[in-house]
N, C-alpha and C positions, 0 to 999 in steps of 0.2 A: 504494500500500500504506500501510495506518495505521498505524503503527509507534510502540509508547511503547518506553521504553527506561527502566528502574528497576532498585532493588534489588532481589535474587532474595528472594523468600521461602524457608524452610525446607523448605517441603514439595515446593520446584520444584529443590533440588538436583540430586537422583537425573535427574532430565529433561534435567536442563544437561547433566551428567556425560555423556547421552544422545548430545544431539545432538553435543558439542563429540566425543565419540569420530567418529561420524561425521562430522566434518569432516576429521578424518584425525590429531588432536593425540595419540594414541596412548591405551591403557589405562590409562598411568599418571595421567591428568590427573584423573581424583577424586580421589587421595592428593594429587596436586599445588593443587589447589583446597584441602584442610584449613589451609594456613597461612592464608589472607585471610581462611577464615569463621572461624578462634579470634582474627586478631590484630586487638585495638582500631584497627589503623589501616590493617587491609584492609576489603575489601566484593567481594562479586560484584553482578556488573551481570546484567540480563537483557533479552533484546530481544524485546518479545512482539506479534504481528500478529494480531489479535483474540483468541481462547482459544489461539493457537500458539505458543511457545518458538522464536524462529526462530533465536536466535543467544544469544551471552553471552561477556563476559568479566571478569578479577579485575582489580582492582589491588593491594601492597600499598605503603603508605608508612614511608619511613624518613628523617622529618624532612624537612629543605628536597627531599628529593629521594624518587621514587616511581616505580615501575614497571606495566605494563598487559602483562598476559602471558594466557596462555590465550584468545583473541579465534579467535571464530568463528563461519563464520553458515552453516547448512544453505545447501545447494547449489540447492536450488528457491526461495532467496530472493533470490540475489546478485545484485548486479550491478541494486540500485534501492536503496541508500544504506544499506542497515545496517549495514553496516563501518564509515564513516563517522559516522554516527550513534555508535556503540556506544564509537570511539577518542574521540570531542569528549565524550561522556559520562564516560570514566574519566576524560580530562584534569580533567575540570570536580570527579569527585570528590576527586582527587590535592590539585589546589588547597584543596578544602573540608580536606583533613587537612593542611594545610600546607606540600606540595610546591611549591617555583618550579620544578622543572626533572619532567619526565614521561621515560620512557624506556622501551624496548621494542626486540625483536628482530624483527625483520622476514622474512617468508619474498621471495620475488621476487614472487608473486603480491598479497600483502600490500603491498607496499613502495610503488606507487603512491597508494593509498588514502594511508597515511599522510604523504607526503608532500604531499597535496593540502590535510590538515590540518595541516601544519606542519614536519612534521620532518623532521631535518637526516639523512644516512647519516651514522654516525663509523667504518664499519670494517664487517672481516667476522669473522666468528667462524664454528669449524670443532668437530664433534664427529667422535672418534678412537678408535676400537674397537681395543683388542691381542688380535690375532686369533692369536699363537703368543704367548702370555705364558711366559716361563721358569720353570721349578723349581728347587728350593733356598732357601736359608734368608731368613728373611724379616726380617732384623734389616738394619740400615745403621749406619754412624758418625755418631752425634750425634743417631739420629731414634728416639725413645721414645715410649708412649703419650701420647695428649693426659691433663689432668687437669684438674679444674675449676679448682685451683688458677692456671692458666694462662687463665683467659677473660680476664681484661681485656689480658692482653696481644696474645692473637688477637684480640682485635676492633682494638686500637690496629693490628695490621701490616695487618688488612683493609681499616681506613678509607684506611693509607695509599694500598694499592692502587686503591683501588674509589673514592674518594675521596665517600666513602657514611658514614654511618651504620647498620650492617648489626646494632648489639648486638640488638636487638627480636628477630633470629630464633634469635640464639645462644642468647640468652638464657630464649627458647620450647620452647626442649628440656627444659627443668624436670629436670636431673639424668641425660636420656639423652645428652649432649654427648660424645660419640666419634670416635675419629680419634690425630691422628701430630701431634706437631710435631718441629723439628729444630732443635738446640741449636750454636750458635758460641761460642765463649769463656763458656759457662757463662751465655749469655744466647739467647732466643728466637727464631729469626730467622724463621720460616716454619710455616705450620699445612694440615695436611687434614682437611675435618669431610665430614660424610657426614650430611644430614639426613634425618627419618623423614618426609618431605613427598618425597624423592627431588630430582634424580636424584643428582648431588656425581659424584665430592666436589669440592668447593667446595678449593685450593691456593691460598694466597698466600704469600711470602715476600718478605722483603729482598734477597734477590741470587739471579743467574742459578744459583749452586751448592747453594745453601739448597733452591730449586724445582726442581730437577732430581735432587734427594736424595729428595725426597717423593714423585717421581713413581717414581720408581726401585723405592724400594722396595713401594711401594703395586701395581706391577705384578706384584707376587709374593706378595703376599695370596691364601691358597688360595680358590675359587670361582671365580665369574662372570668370564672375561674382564676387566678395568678399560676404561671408555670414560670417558676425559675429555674435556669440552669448555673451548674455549680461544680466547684474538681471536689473529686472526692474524699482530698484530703483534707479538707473543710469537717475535720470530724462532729464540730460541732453544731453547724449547720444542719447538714447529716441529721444528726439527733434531733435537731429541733423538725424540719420539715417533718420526717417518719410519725413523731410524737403528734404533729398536727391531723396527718393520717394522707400526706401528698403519697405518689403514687409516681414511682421512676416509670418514665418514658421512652426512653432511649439514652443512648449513652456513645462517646466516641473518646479516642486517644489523644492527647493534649502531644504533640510532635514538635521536635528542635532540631534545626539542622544550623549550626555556628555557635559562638558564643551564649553561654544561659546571661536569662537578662536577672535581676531580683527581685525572681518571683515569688511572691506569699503567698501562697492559697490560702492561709486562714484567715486571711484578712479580706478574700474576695467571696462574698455570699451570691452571687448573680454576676450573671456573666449578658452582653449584650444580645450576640448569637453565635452560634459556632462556626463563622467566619471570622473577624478579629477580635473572638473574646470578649 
């Protein structure tokens, strides 16, 4: 098979969007795909076998470090190197925007492939559906609306977690930035955002009390169920959702291929989606 592998054009969106649904990556992944194509330091890839879209994936970068999320390849093509191909492709563009370290979530069918091109497992991570969410009031001690006036300091308790540079997406919300944080002695200890790219909400905080405050309350937000996703070495987490009576959903590999960045799991309760985390 002759397989290039390049930038998507514009007008080959809508076909990605296509195929990567039928791969099985869910409906949501065209809203998931708008942060790379607005952010100066994502890109989508495309894997094209003569005039055919056989696959595609995003990256986006956030300084020394960068992620490859969305990756997939039509089912009548696998299994003759397009995964591979398309994973050496984002690494190669990750580097081009200045990433040393690449990273990605892994499904089990996936996880070969990428290891073959490099990357290490660091862990598993689990998504958690609250399938009886409680009623009643939706206020908690110390946890208030977010406000703009609090960006710099969510992005400082995200880097500590994520040990990322994550501002580029916080800061891509251009004024729709929403969400909880929760306040200890009159200073910030923890944040919930909820981006318009899906899925969130994205939790981090300072201490096991701070994250367990946000999830709390956030499960009594009236709508949808809350499904957060989480690494599972979040032990306390973990205990807390089970105890509430959530219900694991899926689960994939937390993957590194360069330098580990300082990452905390136990400081991150919610992760945005299993594209960058």
């Amino acid at each position: 098979m002759q397989l290039d592998v390049r930038p998507a054009r514009a007008e080959e969106i809508a076909p990605i969007v296509d195929v990567l649904r039928a791969t099985g990556l869910g409906a949501n992944v065209g809203r998931l795909l708008r942060y790379p194509i607005e952010s100066p330091t994502g890109d989508i890839l495309a894997a094209v076998a003569g005039d055919e879209i056989i696959g595609a994936a995003a990256v986006a970068g956030f300084g020394t470090t960068g992620w490859i999320g969305a990756l997939g390849v039509a089912s009548h093509a696998r299994r003759r190197g397009a995964g591979a191909a398309l994973t050496e492709a984002c690494v190669a563009r990750l580097r081009e925007l200045g990433a040393d370290t690449a990273m990605l979530f892994a499904t089990p069918a996936g996880q070969p492939v990428y290891e073959r091109v490099g990357f290490e497992p660091e862990g598993l991570v689990h998504a958690w559906r609250d399938v009886a969410p409680p009623r009643g009031r939706t206020g908690g001690e110390g946890v208030r609306p977010l406000q703009e006036a609090d960006l710099d300091v969510v992005c400082r308790i995200d880097s500590a977690a994520t040990g990322e540079d994550r501002g580029p997406v916080f800061r891509a919300m251009n004024g729709t930035l929403a969400g909880l944080v929760v306040e200890r002695a009159g200073r910030v200890a923890g944040s919930a955002v909820r981006s318009p790219w899906g899925l969130g909400p994205s939790v981090v905080a300072t201490d096991r009390e701070a994250g367990i405050a946000l999830l709390s309350v956030l499960r009594r937000v009236p709508g949808a169920p809350l499904t957060v996703s989480l690494p599972d070495a979040n032990a306390d987490a973990v205990r807390a959702l089970r105890a509430w009576g959530f219900q694991a959903i899926n689960g994939a590999t937390r993957m590194r291929l360069g330098p580990r960045p300082r990452f905390d799991p136990t400081k991150v309760f919610g992760m945005f989606n299993l594209f960058w985390g």
